[in-house]
N, C-alpha and C positions, 0 to 999 in steps of 0.2 A: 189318128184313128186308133191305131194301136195301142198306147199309151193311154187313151179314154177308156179301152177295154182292158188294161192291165189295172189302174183304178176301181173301175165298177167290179174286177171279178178281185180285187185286193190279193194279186199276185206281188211278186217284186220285181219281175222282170220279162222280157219278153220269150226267154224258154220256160219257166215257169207257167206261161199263160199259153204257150206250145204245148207242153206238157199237158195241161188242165183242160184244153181242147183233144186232144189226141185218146186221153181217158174217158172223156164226155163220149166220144166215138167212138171207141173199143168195144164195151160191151154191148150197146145197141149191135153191133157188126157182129159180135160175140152171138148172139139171141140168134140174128137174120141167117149167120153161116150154118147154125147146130140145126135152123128150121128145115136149111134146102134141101138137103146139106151140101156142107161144101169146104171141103177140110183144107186145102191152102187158106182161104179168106178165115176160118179161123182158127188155122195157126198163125197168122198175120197177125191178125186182130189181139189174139191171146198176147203175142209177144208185146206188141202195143201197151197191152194193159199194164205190162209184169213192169214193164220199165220206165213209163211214165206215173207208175203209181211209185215205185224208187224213187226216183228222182223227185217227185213231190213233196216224199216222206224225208227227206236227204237234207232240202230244204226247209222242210219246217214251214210246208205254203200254210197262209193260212184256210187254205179251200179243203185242207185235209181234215180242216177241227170242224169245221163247217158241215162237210159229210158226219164226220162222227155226231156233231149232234142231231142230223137229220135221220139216224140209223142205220148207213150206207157205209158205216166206218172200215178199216180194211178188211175184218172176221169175214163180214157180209159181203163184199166185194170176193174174196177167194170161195168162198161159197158158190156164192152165183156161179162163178168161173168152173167151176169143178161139177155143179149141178147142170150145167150148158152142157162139159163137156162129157157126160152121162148122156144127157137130150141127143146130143153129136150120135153116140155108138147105135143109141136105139133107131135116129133114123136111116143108119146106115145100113140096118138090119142085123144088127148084133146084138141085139136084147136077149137071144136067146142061148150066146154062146157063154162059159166059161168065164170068159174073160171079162164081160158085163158087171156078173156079179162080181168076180174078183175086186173090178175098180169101185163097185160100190161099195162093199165091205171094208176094203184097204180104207177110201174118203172117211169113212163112218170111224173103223181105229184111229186114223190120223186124226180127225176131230177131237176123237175121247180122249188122246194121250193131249190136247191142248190144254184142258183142264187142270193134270196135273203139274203140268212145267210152269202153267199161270201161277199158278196157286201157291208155286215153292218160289219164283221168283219173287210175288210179291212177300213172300212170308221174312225170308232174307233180306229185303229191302227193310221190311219194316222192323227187323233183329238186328240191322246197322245201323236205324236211325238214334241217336242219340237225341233228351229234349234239349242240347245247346250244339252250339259248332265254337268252335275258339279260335284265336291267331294269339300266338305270342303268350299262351296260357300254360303253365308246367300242369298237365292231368298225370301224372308219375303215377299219383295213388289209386288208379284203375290199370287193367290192361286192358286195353283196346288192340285189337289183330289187325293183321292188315286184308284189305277187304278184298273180297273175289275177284277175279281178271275183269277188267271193263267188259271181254266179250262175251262174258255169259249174261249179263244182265242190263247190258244198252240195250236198248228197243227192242228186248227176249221175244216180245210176245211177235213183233214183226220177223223177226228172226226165223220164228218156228212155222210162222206161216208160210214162207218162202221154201221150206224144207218139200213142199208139197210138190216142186217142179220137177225132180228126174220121175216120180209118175204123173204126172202130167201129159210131160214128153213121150215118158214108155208108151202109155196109152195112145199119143196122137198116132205115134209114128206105127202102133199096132192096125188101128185104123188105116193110115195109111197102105197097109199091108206088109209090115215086118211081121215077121215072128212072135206069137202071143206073147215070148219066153221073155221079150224088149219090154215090154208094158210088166211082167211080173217082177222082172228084176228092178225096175224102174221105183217097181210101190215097196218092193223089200226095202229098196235104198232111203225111200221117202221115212218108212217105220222105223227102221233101224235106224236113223240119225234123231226122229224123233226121240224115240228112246235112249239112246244114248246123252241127246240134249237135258231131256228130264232126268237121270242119272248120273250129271255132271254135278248139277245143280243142290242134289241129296247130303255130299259130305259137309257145304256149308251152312248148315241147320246144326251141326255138333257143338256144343257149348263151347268149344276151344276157339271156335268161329266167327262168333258172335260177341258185342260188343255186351259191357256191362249193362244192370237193372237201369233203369230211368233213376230208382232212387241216389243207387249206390254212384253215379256220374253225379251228379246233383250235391251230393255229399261233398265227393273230390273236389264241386264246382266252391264251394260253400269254405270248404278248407282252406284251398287259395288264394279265396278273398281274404278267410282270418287273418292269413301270412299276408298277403301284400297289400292291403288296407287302403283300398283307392281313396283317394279323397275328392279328384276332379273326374266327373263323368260328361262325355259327350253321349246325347240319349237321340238313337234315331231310327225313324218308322218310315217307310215307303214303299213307293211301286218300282220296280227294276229301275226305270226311267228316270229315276231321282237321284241314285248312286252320289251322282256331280254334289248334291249336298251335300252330303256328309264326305266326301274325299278334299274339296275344299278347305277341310278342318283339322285334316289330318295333322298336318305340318305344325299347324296352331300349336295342336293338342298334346306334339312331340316338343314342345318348348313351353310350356307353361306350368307356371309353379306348381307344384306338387308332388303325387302319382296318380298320372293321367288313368283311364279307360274308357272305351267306347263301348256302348250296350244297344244292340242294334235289336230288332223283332224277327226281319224274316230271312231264311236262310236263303231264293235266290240271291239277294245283294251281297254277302258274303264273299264270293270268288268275283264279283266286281269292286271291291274296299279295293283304294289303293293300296301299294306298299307302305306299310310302318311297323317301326317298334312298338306302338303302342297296343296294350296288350283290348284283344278283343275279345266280347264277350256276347253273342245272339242267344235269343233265350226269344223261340216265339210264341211259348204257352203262358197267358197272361196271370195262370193260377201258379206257374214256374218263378215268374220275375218275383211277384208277390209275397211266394214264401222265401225268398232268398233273403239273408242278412247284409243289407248296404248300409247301416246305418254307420260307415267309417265318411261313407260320400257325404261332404261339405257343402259341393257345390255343384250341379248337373246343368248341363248345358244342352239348350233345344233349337234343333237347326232348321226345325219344321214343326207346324202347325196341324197334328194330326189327333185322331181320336184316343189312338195306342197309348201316346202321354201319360193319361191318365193313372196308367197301373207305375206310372216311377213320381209322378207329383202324389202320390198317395202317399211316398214317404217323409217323415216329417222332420227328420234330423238332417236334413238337404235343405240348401238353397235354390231356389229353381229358377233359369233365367232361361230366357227368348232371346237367341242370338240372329241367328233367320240364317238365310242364305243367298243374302246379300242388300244391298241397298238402293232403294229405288223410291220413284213414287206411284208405283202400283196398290191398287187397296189392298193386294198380302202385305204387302209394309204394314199397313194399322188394322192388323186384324184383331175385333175384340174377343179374342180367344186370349190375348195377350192379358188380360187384367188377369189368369189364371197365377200367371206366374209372380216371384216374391220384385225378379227386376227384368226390366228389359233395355238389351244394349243394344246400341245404335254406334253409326262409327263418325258421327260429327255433330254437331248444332241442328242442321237439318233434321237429321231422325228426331229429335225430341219437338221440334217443331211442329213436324207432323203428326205426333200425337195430338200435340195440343188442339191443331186444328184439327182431327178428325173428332174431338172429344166422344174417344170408345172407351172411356173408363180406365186407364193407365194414367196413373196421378206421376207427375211431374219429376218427385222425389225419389221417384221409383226407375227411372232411365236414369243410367251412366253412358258415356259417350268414351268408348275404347280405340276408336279409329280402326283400322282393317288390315288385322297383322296377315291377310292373305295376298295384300296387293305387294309384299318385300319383294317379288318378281320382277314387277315392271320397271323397266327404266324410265328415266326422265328422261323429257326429249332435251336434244342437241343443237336441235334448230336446224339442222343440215340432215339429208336423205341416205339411206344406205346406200343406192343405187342412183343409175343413170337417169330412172326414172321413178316418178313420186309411187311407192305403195296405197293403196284406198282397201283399207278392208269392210264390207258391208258386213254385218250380224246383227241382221232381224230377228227381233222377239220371236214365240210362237202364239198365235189366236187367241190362249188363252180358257179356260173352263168355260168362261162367259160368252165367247167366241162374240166379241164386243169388237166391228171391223176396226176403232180407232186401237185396237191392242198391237198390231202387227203392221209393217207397212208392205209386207208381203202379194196381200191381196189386191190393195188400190192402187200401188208404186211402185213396190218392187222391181218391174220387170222396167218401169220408165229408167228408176234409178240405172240400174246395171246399162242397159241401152245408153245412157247418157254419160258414163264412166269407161264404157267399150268403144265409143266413138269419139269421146274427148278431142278435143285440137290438138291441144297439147296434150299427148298419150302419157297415160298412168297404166300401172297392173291394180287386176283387182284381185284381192282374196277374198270371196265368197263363202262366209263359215254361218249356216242354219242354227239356229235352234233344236237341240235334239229330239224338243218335244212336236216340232213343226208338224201338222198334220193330223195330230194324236185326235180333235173334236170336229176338223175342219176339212172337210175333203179339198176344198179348193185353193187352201192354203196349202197342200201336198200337189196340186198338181200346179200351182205358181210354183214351186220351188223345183219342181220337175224342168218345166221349162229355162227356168234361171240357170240350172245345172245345166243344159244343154247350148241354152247362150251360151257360158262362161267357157265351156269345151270347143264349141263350135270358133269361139275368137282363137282360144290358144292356138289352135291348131290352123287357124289364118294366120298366124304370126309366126308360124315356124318358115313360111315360105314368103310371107312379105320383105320387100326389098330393103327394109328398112333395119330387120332383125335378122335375116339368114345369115349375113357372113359371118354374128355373133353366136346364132345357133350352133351353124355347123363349126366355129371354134372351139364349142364349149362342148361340144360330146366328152371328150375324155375326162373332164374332169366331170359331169355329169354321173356319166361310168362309173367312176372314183367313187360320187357321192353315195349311189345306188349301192355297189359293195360293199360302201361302208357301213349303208343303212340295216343290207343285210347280215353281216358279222353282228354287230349292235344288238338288232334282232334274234338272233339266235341265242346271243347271249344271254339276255333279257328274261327268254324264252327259258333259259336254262335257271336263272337265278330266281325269279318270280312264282316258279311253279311252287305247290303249296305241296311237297312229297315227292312221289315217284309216279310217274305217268301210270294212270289207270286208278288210283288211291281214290277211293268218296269220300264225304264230307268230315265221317269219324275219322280215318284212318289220319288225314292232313289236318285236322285238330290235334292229333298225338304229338305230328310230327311240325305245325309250323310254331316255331319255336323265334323269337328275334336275336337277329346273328347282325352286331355293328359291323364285321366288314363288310359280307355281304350286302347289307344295307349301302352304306359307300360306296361300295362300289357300282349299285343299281342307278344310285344319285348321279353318280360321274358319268354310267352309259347314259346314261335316259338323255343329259348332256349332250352329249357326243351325237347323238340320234338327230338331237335338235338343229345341234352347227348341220348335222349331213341331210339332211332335210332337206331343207334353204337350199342347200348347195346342188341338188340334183337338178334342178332344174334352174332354167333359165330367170335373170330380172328381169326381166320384162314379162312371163309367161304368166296370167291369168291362171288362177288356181283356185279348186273347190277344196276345202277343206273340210272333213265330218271325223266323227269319232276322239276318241278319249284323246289323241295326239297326233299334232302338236298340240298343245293346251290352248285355250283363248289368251293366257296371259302373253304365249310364244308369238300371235299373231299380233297382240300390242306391239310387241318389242320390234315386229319384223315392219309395220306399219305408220305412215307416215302420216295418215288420217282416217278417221272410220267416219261410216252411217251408219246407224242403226234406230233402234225406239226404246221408248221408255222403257228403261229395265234397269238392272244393275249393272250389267252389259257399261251402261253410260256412265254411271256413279264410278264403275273402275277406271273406265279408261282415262276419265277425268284425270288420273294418278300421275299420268304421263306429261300431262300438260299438253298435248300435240291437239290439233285443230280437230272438231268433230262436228258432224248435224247429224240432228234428228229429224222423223219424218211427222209433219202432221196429218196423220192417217184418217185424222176425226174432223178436218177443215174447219178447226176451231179458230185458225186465224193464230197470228203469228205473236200478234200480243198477249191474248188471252191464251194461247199458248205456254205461253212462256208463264202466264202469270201462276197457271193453275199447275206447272212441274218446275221443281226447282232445280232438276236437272239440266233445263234447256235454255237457262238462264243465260251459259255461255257458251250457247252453242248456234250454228248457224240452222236457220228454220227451212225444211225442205218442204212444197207442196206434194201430194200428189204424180204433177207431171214432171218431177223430179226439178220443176224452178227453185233458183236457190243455189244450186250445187257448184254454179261458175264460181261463188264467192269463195265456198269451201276449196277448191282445187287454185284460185287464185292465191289465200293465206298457204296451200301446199308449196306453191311455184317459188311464190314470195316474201319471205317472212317477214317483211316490213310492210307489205298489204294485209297482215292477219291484226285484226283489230281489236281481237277478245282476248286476246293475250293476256292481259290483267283480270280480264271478269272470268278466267277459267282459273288463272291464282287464287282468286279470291274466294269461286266456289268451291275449289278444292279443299282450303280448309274449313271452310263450312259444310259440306260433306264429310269429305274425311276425319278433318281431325287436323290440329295442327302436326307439323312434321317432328318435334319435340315435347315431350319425349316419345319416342320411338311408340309406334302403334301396338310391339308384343308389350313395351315395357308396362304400355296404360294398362292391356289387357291384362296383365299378371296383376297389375298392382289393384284391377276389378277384383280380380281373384281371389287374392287375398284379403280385402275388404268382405266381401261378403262371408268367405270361410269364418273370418270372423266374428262376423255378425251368427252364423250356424253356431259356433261353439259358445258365445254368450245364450244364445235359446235353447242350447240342449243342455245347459248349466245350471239354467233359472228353470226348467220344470226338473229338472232333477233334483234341485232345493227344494222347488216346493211340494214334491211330490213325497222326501224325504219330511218336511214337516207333516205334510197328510198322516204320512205312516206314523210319526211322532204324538198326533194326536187323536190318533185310532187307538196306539197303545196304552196310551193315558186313559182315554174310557175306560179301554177294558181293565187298567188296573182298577180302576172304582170300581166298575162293576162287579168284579169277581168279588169281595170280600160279603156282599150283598147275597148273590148266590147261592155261595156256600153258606149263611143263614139258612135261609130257603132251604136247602136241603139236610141242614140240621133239625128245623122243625120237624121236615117232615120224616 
């Protein structure tokens, strides 16, 4: 029941939705105590309010955007609160005293100073914003300051409104019957930190403060292109939730012929890019991108299929491919947005196939097959298990746009699957790792995966006291221990080496300063490493584990896993890599043949129902490597997906690379010829013409 109500009201959790109830009741309590009146009930109430509206705001609920755009947002909230506690003094019979007026007048200044500290904070916001953010870009030729203390201008505007509580307080506890002089000193205290808040706020408007013209940045931006002359561009547009595409490419993009750059649109994604050397460049004003000089870029690469594209395939001295992010056989695979582009890569025979058969206008000659210099992570299986017992990690797709139920086996199976992996004869662990996007169109794919999460926890913690796994439990604390420490050093460090500046720094100031430093780099490659081994190690092999968030990476759960389920995705085309036993779900009860016929993913893999039938086969090829029978047809589709294993998947991709670059510099060659004869036979005219002319104005 609770959990149906943290859903419907789109909390995240159950103090959250404590919280959002307790709020809901505050001020009605607020209204009924100032009616009776009745000043404990609300100073109760009042307290109620001040701190489950914090804690909402803290969180980032989303019932707080909700309020804001119903009008309710916090302005009007403290309002209310402050006009209540007015209603409060007059039924108490103090409308007529001193003190009345005092607190109304004080409310009324303290309102009027909100104006100005609004209005200087956004004006400073908008005097730091610069129109690009950078990583690993030299801007030398501007200065840029370093930007105000975080506390002046994190959530100012809530900030100032909480300023209102020592008269609040004065006031109740005047009420109450202290001394007027509690309630004046209360509202002096309230004014006076106002003021002083919007006088904080005053010196950073000084030109010394502020960063340079939008032009004069632009200029700098423009200069260090002349000098570092990109010629490979990764081009990418999205919603927070996409990051995972473009950091996928990072790696690529730090080994691939040339001088790499990344040109991304919107600045949240920016402090989620992973770590690289590769120098970044976000530009999210489409009139920005446009007037910039890229005509050094050769060859630009697109990791997504988005509107944005448009303002970089306008330029015409580039080659422009569709790389995607990742490989499957969902209809993003052949989408005809794709004929836009000059090629499109694919990482085995498969992918061009699938064009053919969806015939969306991508003519044949136009895909290269580069193989997937992202999967150099996964190992190849060994045949033999890390552990005592067989790893299963599940990673189900998410719903999808189309919220089509065969997209997910979340909905129909999900819960059979995990139930049927949780109870095994012969026990396996499960790693349980979602889709980030899980939930995003589908409400009930968020609340299956709720529950899955609460299975998967609800076993672990059955197996810390099963008779089968405690003596191993309780041997393994210390080094557990161990792990955990280690996780946390790792972390800290991570922590220290990742940050983009100096804690407190905005988005100008860590453009100045994130600069690419090779050892640093190294050595974040080596933690993140290290992070991974202590990981694994904190906890138990046998322990049942949910994984979310940026790490471990999905490739870390390959590596750690003996077999996956999952669904159609790329998800499957990866782990293909590994060679290790997988099934898919058929979520759409398309039958097992027709199945198989219509993805060429599931070719080798074992077919799950619904009621998760099927799955004995899959953990049987786990137990017994001489009972797994697709051993060959999961060889065989690996390099028809992927690519064969020679040469090396960066090697094809560079040697794409290259190919097309030069195919760019033969076409910016040939209109330059001919553009160069145009001009040749323009001047020729006008040599005829002129001697004609000059007649002409001899006559006349």
């Amino acid at each position: 029941m609770i959990s149906t109500a943290i859903r419907l009201a789109r909390v995240g959790s159950g103090r959250e939705l404590a919280a959002a109830v307790l709020m809901g009741l505050g001020y009605p309590c607020l209204m009924l105590a100032a009616l009776l009146p009745h000043l404990w009930l609300f100073a109760a109430a009042g307290a109620v309010t001040y701190v489950a509206d914090w804690y909402l705001h803290r969180k980032n609920s989303y019932l707080v955007n909700r309020l804001n755009k119903v009008r309710a947002g916090l302005p009007m909230r403290f309002l209310v609160r402050q006009l209540l506690l007015i209603m409060l003094l007059a039924r108490e019979g103090m409308a007529e005293q001193p003190l009345f007026y005092v607190a109304v007048g004080g409310f009324l200044v303290f309102f009027g100073l909100q104006a100005p500290q609004g209005a200087l904070a956004s004006l400073i916001r908008l005097r730091r914003t610069m129109p690009v953010v950078t990583r690993n870009v030299d801007l030398h030729a501007v200065r840029i300051p370093d930007a105000p203390p975080r506390a002046l201008l994190d959530r100012a505007g809530d900030k100032m409104l909480h300023l209102d509580v020592p008269a609040v307080v004065g006031v109740v506890a005047a009420a109450f019957g202290a001394p007027n002089l509690v309630a004046y000193t209360g509202i002096g205290i309230t004014l006076g930190l106002g003021l002083l808040y919007t006088l904080l706020l005053v010196p950073y408007l000084r030109r010394s403060r502020r960063v340079p013209t939008g032009p004069a940045v632009l200029k700098a931006v423009q200069k260090w292109l002349g000098e570092y002359q990109p010629t490979v561009a990764l081009y990418f547009s999205g919603s927070d939730d996409s990051a995972y595409q473009v950091n996928m490419w990072l790696e690529t993009m730090e080994q691939v012929d040339g001088r790499p750059i990344v040109i991304m649109r919107e600045r949240s994604l920016v402090p989620m890019l992973g770590t690289t050397s590769v120098p970044v460049l976000c530009v999210p004003g489409g009139q920005h991108l446009m007037a910039m000089d890229l005509t050094s870029i050769r060859v630009t690469l697109y990791a997504a299929n988005v509107g944005k594209n448009i303002h970089m395939l306008r330029v015409p001295t580039s080659k422009h491919v569709f790389i995607g992010h990742g490989d499957s056989d969902k209809l993003a695979s052949v989408n005809p947005f794709s004929k836009a582009y000059d090629e499109v890569w694919t990482a085995g025979r498969a992918g061009r196939d699938r064009y053919a058969l969806a015939d969306v206008g991508v003519r044949d000659e136009d895909i290269v097959e580069v193989g997937r210099p992202q999967l150099a992570p996964i190992e190849r299986s060994s045949g033999a298990s890390r552990n005592e017992i067989p790893t299963v990690l599940y990673a189900p797709t998410w719903e999808g746009w189309d919220n089509n139920p065969g997209n997910t086996s979340l909905l129909l199976a999900g819960e059979n699957i995990v139930r049927s992996l949780l109870t095994a004869e012969r026990p396996v662990r499960l790693v349980y790792k979602p889709h980030p996007f899980t939930g995003l169109t589908n409400r009930k794919a968020k609340a299956a995966d709720e529950r899955i999460r609460k299975m998967v926890a609800e076993a672990a913690a059955a197996r810390a006291t099963d008779p089968r796994w405690a003596p191993a439990h309780a041997a393994g604390q210390a080094g557990f221990a161990a792990a955990r420490g280690e996780l946390a050093r790792v972390e800290a460090r991570l922590a220290v080496l990742t940050a983009p500046g100096r804690k407190g720094g905005d988005e100008s100031e860590e453009s100045r300063v994130s600069l690419a430093d090779p050892e640093r780099l190294a050595e974040i490659k080596r933690l993140r490493a290290e992070w991974n081994d202590a990981y694994w190690r904190s906890f138990g092999w046998w322990e049942h584990r949910v994984v979310t968030g940026a790490e471990p990476r999905l490739y870390d759960c390959f590596n750690e896993a003996d077999a996956m389920v999952s669904d159609i995705s790329s998800v499957v085309s990866d782990f293909i890599e590994s060679g290790k036993p997988y099934a898919v779900t058929d979520s759409a009860e398309l039958g097992a043949d027709e199945f198989r016929r219509q993805n060429t993913a599931v070719r080798a893999a074992v077919v799950l129902t619904n009621s998760a039938a099927g799955l004995d086969q899959l953990l049987a090829a786990v137990e017994d490597p001489s009972a797994d029978r697709l051993v060959k047809a999961r060889k065989d589709l690996k390099q028809y997906l992927l690519g064969p294993d020679e040469p090396t998947s960066m090697e094809q991709f560079n040697a794409a690379v290259r190919a097309l670059a030069a195919k760019a510099e033969a076409r910016n060659r040939a209109v330059e010829q001919r553009l160069a004869g145009h001009l040749d036979e323009l001047g020729e005219l006008e040599d005829e013409e002129l001697p004609a002319r000059t007649e002409q104005s001899a006559a006349r």
